[in-house]
C-alpha positions in Angstrom: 7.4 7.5 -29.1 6.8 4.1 -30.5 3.9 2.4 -31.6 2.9 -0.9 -30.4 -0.4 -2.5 -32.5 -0.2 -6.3 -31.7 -1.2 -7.9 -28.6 1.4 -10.6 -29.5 4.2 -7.9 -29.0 6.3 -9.0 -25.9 5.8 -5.6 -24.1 2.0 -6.0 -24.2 1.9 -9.4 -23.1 4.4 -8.5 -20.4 1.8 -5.7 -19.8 -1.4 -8.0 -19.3 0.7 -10.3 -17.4 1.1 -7.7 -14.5 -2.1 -6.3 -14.7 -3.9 -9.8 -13.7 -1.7 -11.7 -12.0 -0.3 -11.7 -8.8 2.1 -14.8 -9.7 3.8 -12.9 -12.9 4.3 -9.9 -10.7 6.4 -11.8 -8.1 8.0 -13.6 -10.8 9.2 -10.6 -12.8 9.6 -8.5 -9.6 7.6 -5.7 -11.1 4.3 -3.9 -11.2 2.2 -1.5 -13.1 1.7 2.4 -12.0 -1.8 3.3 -13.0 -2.9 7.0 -13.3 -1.4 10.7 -13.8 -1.6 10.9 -10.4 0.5 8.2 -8.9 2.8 8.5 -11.4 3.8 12.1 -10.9 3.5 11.1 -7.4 6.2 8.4 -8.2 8.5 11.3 -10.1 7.9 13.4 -7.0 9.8 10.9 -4.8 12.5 10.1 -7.3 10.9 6.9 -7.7 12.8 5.0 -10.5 10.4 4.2 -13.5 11.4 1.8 -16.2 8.9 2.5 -19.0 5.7 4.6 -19.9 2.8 3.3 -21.9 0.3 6.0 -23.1 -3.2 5.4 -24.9 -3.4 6.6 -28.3 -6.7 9.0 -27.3 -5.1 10.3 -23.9 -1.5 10.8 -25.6 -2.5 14.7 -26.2 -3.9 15.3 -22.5 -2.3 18.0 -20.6 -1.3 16.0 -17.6 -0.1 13.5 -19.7 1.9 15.4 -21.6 3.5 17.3 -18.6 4.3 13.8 -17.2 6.1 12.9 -20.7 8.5 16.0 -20.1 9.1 15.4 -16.3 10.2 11.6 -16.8 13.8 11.1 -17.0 15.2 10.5 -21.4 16.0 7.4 -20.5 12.5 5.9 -19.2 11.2 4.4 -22.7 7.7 5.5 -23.5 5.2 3.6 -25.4 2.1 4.3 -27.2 -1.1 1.6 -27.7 -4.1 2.5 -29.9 -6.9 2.5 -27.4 -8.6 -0.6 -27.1 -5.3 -2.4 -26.5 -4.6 -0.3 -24.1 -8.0 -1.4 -22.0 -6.5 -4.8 -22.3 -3.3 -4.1 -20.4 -5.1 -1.5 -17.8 -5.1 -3.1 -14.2 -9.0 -1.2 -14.1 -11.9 -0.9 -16.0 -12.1 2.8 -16.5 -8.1 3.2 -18.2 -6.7 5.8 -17.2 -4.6 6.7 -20.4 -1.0 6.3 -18.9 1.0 3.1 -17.1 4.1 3.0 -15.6 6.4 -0.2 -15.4 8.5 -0.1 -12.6 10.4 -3.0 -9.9 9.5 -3.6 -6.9 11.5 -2.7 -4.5 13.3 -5.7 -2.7 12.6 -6.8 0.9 16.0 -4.8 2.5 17.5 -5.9 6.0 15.3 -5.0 8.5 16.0 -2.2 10.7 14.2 -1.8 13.7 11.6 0.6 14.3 12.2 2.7 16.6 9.1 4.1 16.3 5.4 3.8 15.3 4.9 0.9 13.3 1.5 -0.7 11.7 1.7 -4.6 11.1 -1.3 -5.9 8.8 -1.8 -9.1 9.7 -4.1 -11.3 7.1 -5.9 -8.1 5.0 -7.0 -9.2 2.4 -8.7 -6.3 0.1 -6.2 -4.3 -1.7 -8.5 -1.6 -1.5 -8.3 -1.7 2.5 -4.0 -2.2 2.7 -4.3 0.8 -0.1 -6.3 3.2 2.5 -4.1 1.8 5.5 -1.1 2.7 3.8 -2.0 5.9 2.5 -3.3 6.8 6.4 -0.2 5.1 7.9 2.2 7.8 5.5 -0.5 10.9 6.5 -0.2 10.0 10.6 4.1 10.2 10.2 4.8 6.5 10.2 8.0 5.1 8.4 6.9 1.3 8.9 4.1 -1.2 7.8 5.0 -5.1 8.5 2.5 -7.5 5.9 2.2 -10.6 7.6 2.2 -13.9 4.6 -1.7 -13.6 4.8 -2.2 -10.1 3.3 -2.7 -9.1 -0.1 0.2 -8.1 -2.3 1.2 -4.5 -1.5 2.7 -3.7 -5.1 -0.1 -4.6 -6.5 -1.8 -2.0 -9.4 -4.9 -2.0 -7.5 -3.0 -1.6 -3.8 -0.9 1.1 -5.5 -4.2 3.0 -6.4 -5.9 3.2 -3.5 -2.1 4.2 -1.7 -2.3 7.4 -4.3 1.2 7.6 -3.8 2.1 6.1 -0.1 4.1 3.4 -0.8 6.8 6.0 -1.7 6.7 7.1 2.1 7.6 4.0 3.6 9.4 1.0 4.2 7.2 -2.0 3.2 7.8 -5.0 4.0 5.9 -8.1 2.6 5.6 -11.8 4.5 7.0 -10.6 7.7 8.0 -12.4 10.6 6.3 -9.9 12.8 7.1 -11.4 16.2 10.5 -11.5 15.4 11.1 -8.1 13.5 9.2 -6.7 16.9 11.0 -8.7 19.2 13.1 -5.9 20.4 10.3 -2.9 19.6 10.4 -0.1 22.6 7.2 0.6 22.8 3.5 -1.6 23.4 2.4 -3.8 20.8 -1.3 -3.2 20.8 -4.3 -5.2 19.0 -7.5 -3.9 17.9 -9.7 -6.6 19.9 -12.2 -7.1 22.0 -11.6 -9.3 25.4 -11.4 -9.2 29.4 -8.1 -6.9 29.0 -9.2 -4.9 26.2 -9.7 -1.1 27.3 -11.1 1.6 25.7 -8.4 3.6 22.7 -8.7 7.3 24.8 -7.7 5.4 28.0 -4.3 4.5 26.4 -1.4 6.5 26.9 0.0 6.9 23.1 2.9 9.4 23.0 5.0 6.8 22.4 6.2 4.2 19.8 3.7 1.7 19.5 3.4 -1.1 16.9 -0.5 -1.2 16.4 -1.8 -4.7 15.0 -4.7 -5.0 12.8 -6.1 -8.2 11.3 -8.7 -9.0 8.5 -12.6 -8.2 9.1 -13.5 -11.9 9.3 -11.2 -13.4 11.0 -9.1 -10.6 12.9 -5.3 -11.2 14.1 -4.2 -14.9 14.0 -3.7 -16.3 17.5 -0.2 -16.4 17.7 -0.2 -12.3 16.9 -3.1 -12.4 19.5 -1.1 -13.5 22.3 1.9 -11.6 21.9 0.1 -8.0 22.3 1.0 -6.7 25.4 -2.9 -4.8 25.2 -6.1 -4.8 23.8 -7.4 -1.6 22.4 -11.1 -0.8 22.0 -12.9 1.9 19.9 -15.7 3.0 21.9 -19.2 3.0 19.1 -22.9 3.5 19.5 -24.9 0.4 20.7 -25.8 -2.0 17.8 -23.0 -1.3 15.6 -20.9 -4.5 15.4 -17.5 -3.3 14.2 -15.5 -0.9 11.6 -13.7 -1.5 8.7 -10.1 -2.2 9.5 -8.8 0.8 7.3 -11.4 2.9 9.3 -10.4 1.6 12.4 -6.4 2.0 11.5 -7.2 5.7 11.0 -9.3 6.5 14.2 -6.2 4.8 16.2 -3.1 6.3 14.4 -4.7 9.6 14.1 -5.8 9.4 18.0 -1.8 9.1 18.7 -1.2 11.5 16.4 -3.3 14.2 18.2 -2.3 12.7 21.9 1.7 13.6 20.3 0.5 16.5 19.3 -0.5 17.6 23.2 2.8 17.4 24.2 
């Protein structure tokens, strides 16, 4: 394993680069795999890695070593002394491993035939992370990200998907009106209005593409207008709304168990 010691080194710069910036990543087309546990989640999948970067003090850990063997001989692995490893980690607690792979490009849309999730202006990584990582758990394929969002290749969106992203098709800066202009099923909002009805009135074994926007702001108007319904989740008095990545859960897991019934 070689032995990088100078932040100058290309690799480590290329490193830091990913870790903090959103711009070098779509640049470069690539991202950073942070943890024993994503990345074995990654080699579960088949998930092509390009290179893996181990800390000096972690480089003797069981899982790490086990992860070492597993890789594919042609993934490169590196090894930093410790403290320049913190300076390439995407967190603040490193985790003692990396992994360097692309992200995957924005294929030709097929259309869902069934359930699909569209994020619509999410911002926190930490929320599109959970989303995701519910999305795969409930059985769906698809998750549309409208321009708005968050990167989803992020390191920190990778984290908190603990290994989702390998589950489904992603795809970034969607035109969601027209991807879902030929969807079968309902395309339902998370809103509150004169036509918005309460989520265990709705009849859900069926494809639906569910529609979640931001906290703040919720779905842009244009998303909005095309729903064909307005779901509701029913809460105690006083209690002004759920995080979206709760909310997300409570309404693909309700279709979930209303598929389940049948």
């Amino acid at each position: 394993m070689k032995l990088l010691t100078s932040r100058d080194n290309p690799l480590v710069r290329q490193l830091h680069a990913l870790a903090t910036s959103a711009r070098d990543r779509r640049k470069s087309g690539e991202s950073l795999l942070d943890g024993a546990h994503l990345i074995s989640a990654a080699l579960d999948a088949g998930w092509p890695l390009k290179s893996l970067i181990v800390s000096q003090d972690a480089a003797a850990r069981a899982e790490i070593v086990a992860l070492l063997a597993r890789a594919p001989s042609q993934v490169s692995r590196t090894q930093l002394p410790a403290a320049l490893f913190s300076q390439v980690s995407p967190v603040e607690t490193p985790s003692g491993i990396l992994a360097l792979i692309d992200v995957p490009p924005a294929d030709v849309w097929n259309p869902a035939a069934d359930t699909v999730v569209v994020l619509d202006g999410v911002q926190d990584p930490g929320n599109i992370g959970t989303i995701l990582r519910t999305a795969a758990a409930a059985g769906v394929a698809d998750v549309l990200l409208t321009a708005g969002c968050a990167q989803a290749w992020s390191p920190k969106v990778l984290r908190a998907g603990m290994g989702a992203h390998f589950a489904l098709r992603i795809r970034e800066h969607a035109d969601v009106l027209a991807l879902l202009a030929d969807f079968p099923g309902p395309r339902l909002a998370t809103a509150l209005g004169p036509r918005a009805r309460n989520l265990y009135q709705w009849e859900l074994d069926r494809p639906v593409a569910w529609m979640f926007g931001a906290e703040g702001q919720g779905l842009s108007g244009s998303l909005l207008a095309a729903a064909d319904g307005l779901v509701v989740i029913p809460m105690a008095a006083g209690i002004e709304s759920l995080n979206v990545g709760a909310a997300a859960a409570i309404c693909l897991f309700e279709q979930r168990r209303q598929r389940g019934l049948r």
